[in-house]
N, C-alpha and C positions, 0 to 999 in steps of 0.2 A: 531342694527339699528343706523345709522349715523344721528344727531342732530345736527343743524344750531342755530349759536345763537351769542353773539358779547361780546365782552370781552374789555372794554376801549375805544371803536370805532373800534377794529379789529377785523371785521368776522372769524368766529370761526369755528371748526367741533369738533363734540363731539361723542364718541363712547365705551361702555363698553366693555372691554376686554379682556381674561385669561392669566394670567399672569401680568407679571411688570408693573403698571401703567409707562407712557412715552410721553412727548408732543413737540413740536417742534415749533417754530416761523420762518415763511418762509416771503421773501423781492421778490421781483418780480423784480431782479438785480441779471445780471452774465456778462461772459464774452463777450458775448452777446451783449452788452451793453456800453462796451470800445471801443473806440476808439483806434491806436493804440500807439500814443501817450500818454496814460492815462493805458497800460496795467499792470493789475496787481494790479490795483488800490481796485479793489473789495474784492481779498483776502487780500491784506494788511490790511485794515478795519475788514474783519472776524477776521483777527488774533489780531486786536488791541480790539475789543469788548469783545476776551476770557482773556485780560491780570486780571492778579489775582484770578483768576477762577479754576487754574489747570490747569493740563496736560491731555489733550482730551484721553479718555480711554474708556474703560464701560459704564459708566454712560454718559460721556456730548461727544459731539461731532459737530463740524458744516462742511458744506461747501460750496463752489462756484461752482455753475454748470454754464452750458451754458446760462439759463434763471433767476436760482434760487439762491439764499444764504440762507441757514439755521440756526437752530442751533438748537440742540437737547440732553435732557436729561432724564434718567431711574433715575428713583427711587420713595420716599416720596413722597405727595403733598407739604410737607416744602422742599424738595430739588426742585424741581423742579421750584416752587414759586421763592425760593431763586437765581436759577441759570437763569432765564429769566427778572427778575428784575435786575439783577445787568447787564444784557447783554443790554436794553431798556438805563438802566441809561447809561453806559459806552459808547453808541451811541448818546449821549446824548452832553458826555463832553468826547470824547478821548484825551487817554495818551500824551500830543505829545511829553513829554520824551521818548518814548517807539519807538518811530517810526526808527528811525535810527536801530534799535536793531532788531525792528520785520523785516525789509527788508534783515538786513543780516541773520535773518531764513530763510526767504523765499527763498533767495538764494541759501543755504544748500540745502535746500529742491530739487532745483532744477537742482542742480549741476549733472554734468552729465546724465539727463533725457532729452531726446529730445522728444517736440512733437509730435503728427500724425499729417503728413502734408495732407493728405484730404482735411482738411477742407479749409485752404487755398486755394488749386484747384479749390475747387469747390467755392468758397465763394470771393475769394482773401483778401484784408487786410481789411479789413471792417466785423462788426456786426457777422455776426457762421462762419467767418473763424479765429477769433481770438484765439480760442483752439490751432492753428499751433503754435501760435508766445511765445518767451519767456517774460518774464514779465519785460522787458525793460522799461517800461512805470515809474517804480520805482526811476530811476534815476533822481532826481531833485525834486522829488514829496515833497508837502508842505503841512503841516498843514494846510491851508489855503485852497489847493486844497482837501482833505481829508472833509473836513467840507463842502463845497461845494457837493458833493459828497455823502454825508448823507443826507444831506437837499432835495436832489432831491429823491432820493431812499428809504431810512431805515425812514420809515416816517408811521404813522399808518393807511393811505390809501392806500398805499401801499404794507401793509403786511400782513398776515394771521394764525391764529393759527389752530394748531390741537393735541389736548388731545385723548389719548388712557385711559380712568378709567369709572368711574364709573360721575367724577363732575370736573367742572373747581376749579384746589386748590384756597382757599378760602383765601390765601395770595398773592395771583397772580395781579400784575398791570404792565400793561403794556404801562409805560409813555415812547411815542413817541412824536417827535415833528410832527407836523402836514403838510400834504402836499397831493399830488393829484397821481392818480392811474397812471400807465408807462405800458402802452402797450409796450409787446416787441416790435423788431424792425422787420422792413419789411426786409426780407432774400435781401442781393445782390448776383450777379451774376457774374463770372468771365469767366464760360463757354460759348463759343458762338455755340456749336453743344455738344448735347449730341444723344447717349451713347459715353463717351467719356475717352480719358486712357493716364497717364502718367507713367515711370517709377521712383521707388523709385531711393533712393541715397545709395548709398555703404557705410557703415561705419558711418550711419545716427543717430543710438545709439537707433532706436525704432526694436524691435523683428518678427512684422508682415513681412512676407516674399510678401504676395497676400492679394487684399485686396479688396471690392465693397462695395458702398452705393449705394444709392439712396433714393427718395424724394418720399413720398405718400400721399394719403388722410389718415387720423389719425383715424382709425376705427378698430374693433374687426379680422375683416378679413384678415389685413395687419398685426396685430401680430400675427397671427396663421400664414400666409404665412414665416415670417421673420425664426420660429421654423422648418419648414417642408424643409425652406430651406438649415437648417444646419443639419437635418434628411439625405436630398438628395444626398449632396455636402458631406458628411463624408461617407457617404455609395458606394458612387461614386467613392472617391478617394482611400478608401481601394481595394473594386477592383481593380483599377490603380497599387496597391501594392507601395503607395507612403506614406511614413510615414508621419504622418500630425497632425494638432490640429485644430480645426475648430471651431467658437463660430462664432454665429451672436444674433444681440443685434436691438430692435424697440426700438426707442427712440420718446416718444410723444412731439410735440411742441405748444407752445402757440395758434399759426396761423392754429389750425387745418389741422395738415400734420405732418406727421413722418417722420423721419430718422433711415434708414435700413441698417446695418453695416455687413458685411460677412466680416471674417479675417480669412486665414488658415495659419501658421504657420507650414516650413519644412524647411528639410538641405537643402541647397544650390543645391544639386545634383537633388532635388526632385522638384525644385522650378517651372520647364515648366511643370513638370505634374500637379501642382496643379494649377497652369495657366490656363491648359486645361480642365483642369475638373468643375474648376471656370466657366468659359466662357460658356462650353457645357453645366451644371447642371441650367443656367440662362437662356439659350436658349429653352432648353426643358420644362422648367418650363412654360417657356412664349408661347411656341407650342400648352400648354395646356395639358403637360406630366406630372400631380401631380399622387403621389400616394395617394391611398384613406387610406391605410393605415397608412401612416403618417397624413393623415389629421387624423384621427381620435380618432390615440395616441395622437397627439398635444391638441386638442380639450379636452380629458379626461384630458391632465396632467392640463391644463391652468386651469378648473373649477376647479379643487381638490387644486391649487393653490389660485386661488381668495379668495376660502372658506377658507382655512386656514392662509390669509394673512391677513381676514375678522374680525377671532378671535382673532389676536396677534395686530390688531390695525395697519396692514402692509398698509391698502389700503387708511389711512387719509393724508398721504404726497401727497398722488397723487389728493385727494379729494381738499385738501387746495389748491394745483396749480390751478387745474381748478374751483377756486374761483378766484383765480386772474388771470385769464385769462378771467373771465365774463361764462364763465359753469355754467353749473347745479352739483349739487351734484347725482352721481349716487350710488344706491345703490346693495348691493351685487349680488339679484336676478336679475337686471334688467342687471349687466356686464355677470353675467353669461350664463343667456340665449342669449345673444350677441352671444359669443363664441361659446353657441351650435348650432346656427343656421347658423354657418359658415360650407359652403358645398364645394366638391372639385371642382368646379365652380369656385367659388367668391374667391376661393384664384386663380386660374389657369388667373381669372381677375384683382387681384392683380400683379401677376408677368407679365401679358401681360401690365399694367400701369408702373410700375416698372423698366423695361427692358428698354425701350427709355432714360429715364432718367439717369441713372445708370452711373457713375465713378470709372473707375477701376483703380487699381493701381499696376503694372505688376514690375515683378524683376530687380532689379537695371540691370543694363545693356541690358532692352532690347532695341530692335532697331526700333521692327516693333510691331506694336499692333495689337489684333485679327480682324479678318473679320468684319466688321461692327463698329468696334470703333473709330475714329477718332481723332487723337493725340490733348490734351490738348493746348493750344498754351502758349511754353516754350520763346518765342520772340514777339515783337512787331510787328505789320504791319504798320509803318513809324516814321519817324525820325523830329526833330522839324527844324525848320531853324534856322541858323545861324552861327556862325564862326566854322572853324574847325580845332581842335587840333590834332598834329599828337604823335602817343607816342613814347616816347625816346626807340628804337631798338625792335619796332615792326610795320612792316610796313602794317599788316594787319589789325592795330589798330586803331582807332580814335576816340576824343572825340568831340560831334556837342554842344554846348549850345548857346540859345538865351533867348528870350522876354518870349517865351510860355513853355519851361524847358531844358530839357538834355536828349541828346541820347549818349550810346556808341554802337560802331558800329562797330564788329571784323568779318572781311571775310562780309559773307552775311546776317551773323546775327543783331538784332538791337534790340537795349533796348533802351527804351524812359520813360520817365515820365514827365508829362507836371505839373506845376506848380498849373493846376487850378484841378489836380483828385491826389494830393501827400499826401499818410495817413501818412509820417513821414520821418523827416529827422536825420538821426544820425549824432551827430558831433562828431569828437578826438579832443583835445588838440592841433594834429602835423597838423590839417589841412584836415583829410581826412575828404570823404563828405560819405552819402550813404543813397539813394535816395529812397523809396519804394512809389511806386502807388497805389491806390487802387483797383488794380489787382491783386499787391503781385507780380509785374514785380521791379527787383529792378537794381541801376545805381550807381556803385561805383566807386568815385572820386578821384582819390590820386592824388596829384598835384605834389608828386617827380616823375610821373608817364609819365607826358605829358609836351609840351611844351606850358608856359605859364597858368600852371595848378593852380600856387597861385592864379590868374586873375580870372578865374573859380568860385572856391571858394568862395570866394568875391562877384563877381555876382550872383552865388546862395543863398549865404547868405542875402544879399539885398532883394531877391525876394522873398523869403519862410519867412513865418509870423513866429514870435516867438514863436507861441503857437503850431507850426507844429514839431519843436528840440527838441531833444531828447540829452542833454549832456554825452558822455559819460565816462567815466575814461580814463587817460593816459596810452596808449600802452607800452608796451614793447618796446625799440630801432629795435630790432629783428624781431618784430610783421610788422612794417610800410615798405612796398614794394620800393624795388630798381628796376630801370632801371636793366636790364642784356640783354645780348647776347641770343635769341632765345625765351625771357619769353612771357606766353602767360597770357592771361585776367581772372585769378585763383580769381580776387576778383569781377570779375561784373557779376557772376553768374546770373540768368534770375529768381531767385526767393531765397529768404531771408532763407528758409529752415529752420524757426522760428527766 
């Protein structure tokens, strides 16, 4: 039975358990929560809070989700004690020797991993679309900015514990500085019609070949639909005789509402069958075509699941969020009859909610999206006023900037970013600009590019507030775009692609 109780000022969850005593300290701070000027900002601080602690293994562990940052350790009540105190203190007073050092890990870290662009799609560059983007936000970042950054978040109204043993260890203090609760953020929007579908990018570096979310009410019935529907869709596709890997994932969120993740994974060859069978296995779902039999395995596996995640102390991470999200504590019997009282109704009415909403994301090259979905918008619908630059040896090309931001404008396409919706500006060294909206529509400026493109520059600079730039390192000679015979607009892609 899961016990409520407060530790320092930090509400607590308490639960006896078989096996490894294990407790964890959870911030109501993630990516979420970045801006994207500031990205990255949250796991730097996770990584600067483990310095002297060891190398995250077995025993300790933390991370930065989309809502939450953790940090988690197995073993003793002295280890455990030990390892959450020195993490409290070291948020306290970080290394800021360590900082230049922890970014070029994080960097490593990241090297060659590309985002899932989703979230962007659906979200654009603001609040749950920041998962898309890489952790740009690193460069220039300050001790100053760091500390700030703490002071609003990692703070002990803000955070929450939860112990899997028998007692809270009896060396355990958890000095926070003190500050006020952070409701997550209100979800943005970048979609203006759903159900709605873009195509991946070729040679993007993420593995997902097909791919769908969508947005739900956050209830028992939505994750038993999420399971039944990768039952469906891999049952579906094998008949197709399309080789495949299918996972889908219900992700709970703060704002009461979930996120529903379908990915199937095939060669290249197999990619429109698993398209099809994506699209059909959603549709029938939504028809009100479940099978009972899946509901029912589902149903069996999830209780057997709960109960055993009950014993091992598995279901207090999720208990502590929904302490900081202002929930109730539920307890094992009361999730489980949840799930048993989920009928093949309530899910066939989950996927009839689920369906409209829904964002697909179809094989890089396709052209034309399924019946019913309506292409994500890859372009702007207007351009700002103002002077017009033409680009050196392309006559399809042009750059508009004035008062209100910057369009480029190639054939009949049109990227815009106005100055008063711009999540961030990248700068080079040589002068290039590169503009993202908070759509996640972006505007790339190269003034060896246009005529009178240093003037550009310069005016954009003027206009975007300091706190909007993003510095970035000095290009390669090789890297920074020349005028040529025939060249087409390969840097003002319509979306930042992380």
């Amino acid at each position: 039975m899961i016990k409520q109780l407060e530790v320092d000022g930090v509400p607590a969850v308490l639960a006896p358990v078989t096996g490894e005593t294990h407790a964890g300290l959870v911030f109501r701070v993630g990516l979420a929560d970045e801006p994207l000027v500031r990205r990255g900002i949250t796991h730097l601080i996770e990584h600067l809070a483990l310095h002297g602690l060891g190398e995250a293994g077995a025993h300790t562990n933390s991370t930065t989700g989309v809502e939450h940052t953790f940090f988690h350790v197995r073993g003793s009540a002295d280890r455990i004690a030990a390892f959450l105190n020195r993490v409290c203190a070291t948020l306290r007073d970080l290394p800021a020797e360590r900082i230049a050092a922890e970014i070029e890990v994080l960097r490593s870290e990241s090297a060659g991993r590309q985002p899932e662009p989703r979230s962007m799609w659906r979200y654009g560059a603001r609040d749950y679309g920041m998962p898309s983007f890489h952790e740009r936000g690193l460069h220039g970042v300050t001790g100053e900015d760091l500390h700030a950054w703490v002071a609003q978040f990692f703070t002990r109204e803000n955070a929450a514990l939860w112990v899997a043993g028998d007692e809270v260890p009896a060396g355990l203090r958890l000095d926070l500085p003190d500050g006020v609760r952070q409701p997550a953020p209100v979800p943005s929007c970048a979609l203006p019609v759903t159900p709605a579908w873009f195509a991946g990018h070729r040679g993007a570096g993420h593995a997902e070949s097909v791919a769908w979310d969508t947005v739900v009410r956050r209830e028992a019935r939505a994750a038993v639909f999420a399971n039944v529907l990768e039952r469906q869709l891999g049952r579906d596709l094998t008949r197709r005789g399309v080789r495949h890997e299918v996972r889908t994932e219900y992700e709970p969120r703060a704002a009461r509402t979930a996120r529903i993740t379908a990915v199937a994974d095939a060669a290249p060859a197999d990619r429109p069958g698993v398209l099809a069978g994506l699209t059909g296995v959603l549709a029938a779902m939504r028809d009100g075509r479940v099978e009972a039999a899946d509901v029912s395995t589902v149903v069996k596996l999830t209780c057997e699941g709960l109960l055993d995640a009950e014993e091992r102390g598995g279901r207090l991470p999720g208990q502590a969020f929904n302490v900081l999200a202002g929930r109730g504590v539920q307890g094992v019997d009361e999730a489980v009859a949840e799930v048993r009282s989920v009928t093949v109704d309530e899910v066939a009415r989950v996927a009839a909610a689920a369906y409209p909403a829904g964002l697909l994301m179809a094989p890089a090259g396709t052209t034309a999206g399924p019946e019913g979905y309506t292409a994500a918008p890859e372009v702007s619908a207007s351009m700002v006023t103002g002077r017009t630059h033409r680009a050196r040896g392309n006559r399809g090309l042009r750059l508009v900037h004035g008062e209100d931001g910057v369009s480029v404008v190639e054939d009949d396409a049109i990227r815009t970013v106005r100055y008063d919706s711009c999540a961030a500006v990248l700068a080079w060294p040589d002068g290039g600009r590169r503009l993202i909206g908070d759509d996640a529509i972006a505007v790339r400026v190269e003034p060896t590019l246009y005529t009178g493109g240093a003037a550009v520059v310069a005016d954009i600079d003027s206009r975007t507030p300091p706190a909007l730039r993003i510095d970035m390192p000095p290009r390669d000679p090789d890297a920074i775009p020349q005028p040529r015979r025939g060249w087409r607009d390969v840097w003002g892609i319509s979306r930042p692609n992380g």
